[in-house]
C-alpha positions as CSV (number, residue, x, y, z in Angstrom):
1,X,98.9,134.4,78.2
2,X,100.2,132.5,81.1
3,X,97.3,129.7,81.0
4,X,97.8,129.4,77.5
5,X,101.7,128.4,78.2
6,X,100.5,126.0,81.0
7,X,98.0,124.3,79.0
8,X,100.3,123.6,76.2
9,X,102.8,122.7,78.5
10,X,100.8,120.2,80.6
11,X,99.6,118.5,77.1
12,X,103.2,118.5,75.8
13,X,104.3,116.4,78.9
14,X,101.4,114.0,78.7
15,X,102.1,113.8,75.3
16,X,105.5,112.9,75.5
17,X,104.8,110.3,78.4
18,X,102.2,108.8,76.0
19,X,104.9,108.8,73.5
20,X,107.4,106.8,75.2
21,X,104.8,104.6,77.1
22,X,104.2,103.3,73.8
23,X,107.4,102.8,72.3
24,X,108.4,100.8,75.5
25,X,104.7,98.5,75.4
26,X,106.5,95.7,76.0
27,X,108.9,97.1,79.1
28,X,105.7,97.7,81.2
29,X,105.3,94.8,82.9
30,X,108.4,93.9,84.1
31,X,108.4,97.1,85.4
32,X,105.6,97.1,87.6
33,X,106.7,93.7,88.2
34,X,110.2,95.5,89.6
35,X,107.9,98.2,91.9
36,X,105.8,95.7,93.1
37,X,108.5,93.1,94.5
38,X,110.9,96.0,95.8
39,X,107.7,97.5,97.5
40,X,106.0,94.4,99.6
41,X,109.6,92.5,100.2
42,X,111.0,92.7,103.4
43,X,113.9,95.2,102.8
44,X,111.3,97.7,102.3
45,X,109.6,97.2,105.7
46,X,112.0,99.8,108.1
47,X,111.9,102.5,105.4
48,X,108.5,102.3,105.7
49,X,108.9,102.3,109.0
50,X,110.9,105.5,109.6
51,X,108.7,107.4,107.0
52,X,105.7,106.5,109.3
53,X,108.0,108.0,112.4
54,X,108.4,110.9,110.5
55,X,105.4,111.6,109.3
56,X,103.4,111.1,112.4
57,X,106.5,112.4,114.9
58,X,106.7,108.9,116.9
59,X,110.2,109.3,116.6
């Protein structure tokens, strides 16, 4: 019963992400555009920094 639930569940959510992927086409690539420039800019470079601190326990 339980795996039924998750299945449906799982292919609602994809489902609905489809859903409003496509009804918002034409919003994709500006925002990849937006991820992409916050990303490799060089505001971005000591968060990346302390995550890598964290993660590894350099700090």
């Amino acid at each position: 019963m339980t795996r039924n639930v998750c299945v449906r569940q799982d292919l609602f959510y994809i489902l609905v992400g489809l859903i409003i992927t496509v009804l918002n086409i034409t919003l994709v690539p500006q925002a990849f555009s937006i991820i992409f420039e916050a990303a490799f800019n060089t505001d971005a470079a000591p968060g990346g920094t302390i995550d890598l601190a964290i993660r590894y326990g350099i700090a």
